[in-house]
C-alpha positions, 0 to 999 in steps of 0.5 A: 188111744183116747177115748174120744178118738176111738168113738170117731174111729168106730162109726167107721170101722163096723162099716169098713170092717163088714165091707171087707168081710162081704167084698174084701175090697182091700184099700191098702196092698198088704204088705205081707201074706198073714191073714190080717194084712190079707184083709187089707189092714181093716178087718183085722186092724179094726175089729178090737175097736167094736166092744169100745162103743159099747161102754160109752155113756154118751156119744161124743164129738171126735176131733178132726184127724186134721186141720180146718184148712188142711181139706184146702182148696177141695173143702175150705177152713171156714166150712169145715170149722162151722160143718164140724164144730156146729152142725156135727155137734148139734147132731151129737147133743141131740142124740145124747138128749133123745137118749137120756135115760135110755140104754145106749148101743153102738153108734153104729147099731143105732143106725138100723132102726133109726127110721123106725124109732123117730126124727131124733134117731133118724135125723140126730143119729144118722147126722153124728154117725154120717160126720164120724165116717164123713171125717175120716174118709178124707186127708189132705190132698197127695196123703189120701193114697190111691183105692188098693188093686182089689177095690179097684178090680171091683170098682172097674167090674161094677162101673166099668172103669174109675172114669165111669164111677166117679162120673155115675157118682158125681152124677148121684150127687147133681141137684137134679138127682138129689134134690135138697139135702141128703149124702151120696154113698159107695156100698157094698150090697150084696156081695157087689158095690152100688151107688146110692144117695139118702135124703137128709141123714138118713144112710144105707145102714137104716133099715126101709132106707130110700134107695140102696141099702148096704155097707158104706165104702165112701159118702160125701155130703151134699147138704149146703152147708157142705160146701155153700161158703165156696162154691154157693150153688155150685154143687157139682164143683165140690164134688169133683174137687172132693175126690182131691182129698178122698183118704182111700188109705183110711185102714193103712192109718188104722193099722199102724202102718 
């Protein structure tokens, strides 16, 4: 695997990976009984990628594990070229700037002291991790596949039912709840899932986070240049068709499977 792409993978599997070790919510059904599969084809699959971070000399942009139009009609072309080819490369040039000459962590390890260690850190570093996950956790819509029986259970015992999630979720995210800029996440917090939003970059991994802090399952971004081309003040819209691309078998692909 390149080394580029196992940059993009790794802001992803730490948190996938401790979200399955607190709750194992299982995206994808197992398709045997060994210990690895049982943890749902991410603990296991991912846990070898956590020491390539650590030799990194400098965060990089990883590519999109698809199309600029493949998110169509959910997310068009134009917003994704821009979203990610400029407002996610911004983020990882600034970071890598804040962190010249300084000893470099994991991406993800960056992210717990981020709001004590200044703007760069916090807006820069969160902004370079939020997009890794944020890319990953989608496909084109039919290939996302559906949340496994164990993060469904769990799901319908915190909120009642997918209905009652995906309405409290959309509703984290309407203007009126986060106002201005910021993401809307799923956690795992405390051995149980919660819905949480940040402002700006900021994320539940930072330590003295706004709201919820935790280990990410799901985030969208609500910034306005999310989403803006399409469906201008229409915050809401882009939510609703965002979950026609979720990738809940995001550790199936990781796995090989």
């Amino acid at each position: 695997m390149a080394p580029r792409r196992i940059r993009g993978l790794v802001a992803i599997a730490t948190g996938t990976l401790l979200a399955a070790r607190c709750l194992e919510p299982v995206f994808v059904a197992p398709k045997s009984g060994s210990r690895r599969e049982a943890l749902g084809g991410i603990a296991g699959a991912l846990a070898g990628l956590l020491g390539a971070e650590k030799s990194a000399h400098a965060y990089e942009l990883p590519p999109l594990p698809y199309a600029y139009d493949a998110l169509e009609p959910s997310i068009d072309k134009a917003t994704m070229e821009f979203h990610h080819d400029k407002h996610h490369l911004t983020y990882v040039t600034n970071i890598n700037k804040a962190l010249e000459g300084k000893t470099q962590p994991s991406l993800v390890d960056l992210q717990k002291t981020a709001i004590k260690d200044g703007a760069a850190f916090r807006n820069s570093g969160g902004g370079t991790y939020n997009h890794n996950f944020f890319w990953l956790e989608m496909a084109p819509k039919g290939q996302g596949g559906v949340p496994s029986a164990k993060l469904a259970a769990a799901i319908d015992e915190s909120f009642g039912s997918m209905d009652d999630f995906k309405a409290k979720f959309e509703a984290a995210g309407a203007p009126g709840a986060r106002f201005g800029s910021g993401w809307v996440w799923l956690v795992v917090a405390g051995g149980k899932l919660a819905i949480t939003s940040t402002p700006n970059q900021d994320n539940p991994l930072m330590e003295g986070v706004e709201g919820t802090a935790g280990i990410p399952i799901l985030g969208i971004d609500v910034w306005e240049h999310a989403y803006y081309l399409k469906y201008q003040y229409r915050r809401p819209d882009y939510i609703k068709a965002w979950w026609d691309v979720v990738n809940w078998n995001q550790g199936q692909s990781a796995d090989g499977g």
